[in-house]
C-alpha positions in Angstrom: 99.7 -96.1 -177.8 103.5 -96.4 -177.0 104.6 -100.3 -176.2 106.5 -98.6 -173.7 105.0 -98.7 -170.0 105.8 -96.5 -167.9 107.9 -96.7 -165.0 105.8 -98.6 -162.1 106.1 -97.9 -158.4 106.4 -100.8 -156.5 103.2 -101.1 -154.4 104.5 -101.7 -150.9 107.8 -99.3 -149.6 109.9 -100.0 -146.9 110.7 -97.4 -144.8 113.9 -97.1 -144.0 114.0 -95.0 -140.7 111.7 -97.4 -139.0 109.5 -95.9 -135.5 111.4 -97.3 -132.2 109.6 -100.5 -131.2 107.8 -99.4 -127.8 109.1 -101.3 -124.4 107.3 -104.4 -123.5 105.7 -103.3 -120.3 104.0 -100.3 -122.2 102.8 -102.4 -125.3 101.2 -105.0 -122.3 99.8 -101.6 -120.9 98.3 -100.6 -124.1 96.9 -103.7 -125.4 95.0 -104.2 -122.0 93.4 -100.6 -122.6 92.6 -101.0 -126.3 90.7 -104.2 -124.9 89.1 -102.5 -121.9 88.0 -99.8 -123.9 86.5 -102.5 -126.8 84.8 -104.5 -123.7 83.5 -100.5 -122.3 82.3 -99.6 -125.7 80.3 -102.9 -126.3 78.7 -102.5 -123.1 77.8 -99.1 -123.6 75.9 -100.3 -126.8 74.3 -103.2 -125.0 73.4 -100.6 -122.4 71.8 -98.4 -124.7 70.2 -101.0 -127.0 68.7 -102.7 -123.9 67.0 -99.3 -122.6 65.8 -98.4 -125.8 64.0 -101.6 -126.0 63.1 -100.7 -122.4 64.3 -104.4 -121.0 64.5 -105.1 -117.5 68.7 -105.5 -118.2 68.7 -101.5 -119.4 69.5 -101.1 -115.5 72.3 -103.6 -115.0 74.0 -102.9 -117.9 74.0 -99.1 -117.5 75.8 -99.5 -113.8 78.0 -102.0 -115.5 78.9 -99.6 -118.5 79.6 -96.5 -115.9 82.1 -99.0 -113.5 83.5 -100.1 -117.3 84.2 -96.3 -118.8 85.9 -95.9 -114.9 88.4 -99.0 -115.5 88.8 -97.7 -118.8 90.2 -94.7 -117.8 92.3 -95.8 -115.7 93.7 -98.7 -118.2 94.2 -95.4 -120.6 96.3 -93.5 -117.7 98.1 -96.5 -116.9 100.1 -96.2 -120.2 101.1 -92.9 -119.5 102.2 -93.9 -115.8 103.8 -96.7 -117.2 105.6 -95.1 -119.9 106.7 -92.5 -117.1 108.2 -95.1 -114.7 109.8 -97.3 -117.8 111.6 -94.3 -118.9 112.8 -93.3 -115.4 113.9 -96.7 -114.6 115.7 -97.6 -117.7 115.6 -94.8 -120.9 116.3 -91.6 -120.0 119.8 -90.3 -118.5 119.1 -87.2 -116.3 121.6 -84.8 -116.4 121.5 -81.2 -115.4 121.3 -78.3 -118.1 124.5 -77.1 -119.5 123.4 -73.8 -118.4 123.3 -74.7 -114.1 127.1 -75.6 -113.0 129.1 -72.3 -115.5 126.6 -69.1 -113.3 127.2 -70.5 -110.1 130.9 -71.6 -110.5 131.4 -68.1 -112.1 129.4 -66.4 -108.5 131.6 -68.5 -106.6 134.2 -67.3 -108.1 133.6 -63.9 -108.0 132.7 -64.3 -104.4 136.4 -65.0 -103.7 138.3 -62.3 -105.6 135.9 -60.1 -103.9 
């Protein structure tokens, strides 16, 4: 064997790019559905485990798992919505497309040679 070792990678690696940290009110939006959908999912267990075992709770739960996976949908749409309104209020610059002012100013100029 060679007393050489060879070259070792480091184990962790920064990256140096990075992902854009997401605004605050989407991150709050997110973490409530991650824990609405945890909360949904247990209760969808429960709900199962309880009318397997045929309890008198199978019912309850089962109504309390459907209203749940309806909450959690909504929690899940509500980062999309809030995404959408973040990046209307404060990220994104609307401008019109290059392609909109140059054919009408060039009709409207043709309209008054002619």
């Amino acid at each position: 064997m060679d007393d050489e070792t060879p070259a070792t990678r480091p184990l962790w690696v920064e990256d140096t790019r990075g992902l854009r940290r997401m605004p605050d009110p989407v991150r709050n939006a997110a973490v409530r559905a991650v824990m609405v959908t945890s909360v949904t999912i247990i209760l969808a267990l429960v709900a199962f485990l309880t009318s397997v075992t045929g309890s008198w709770l199978a019912f309850p739960m089962t109504i309390a798992a459907v209203a749940a996976t309806v909450v959690a949908t909504w929690s899940v749409l509500d980062i999309w919505i809030t995404r959408q309104v973040w990046r209307q209020r404060n990220g994104v610059v609307s401008e019109p497309s290059s392609s909109a002012y140059p054919a009408s100013r060039r009709e409207r100029a043709e309209e008054r040679v002619a």
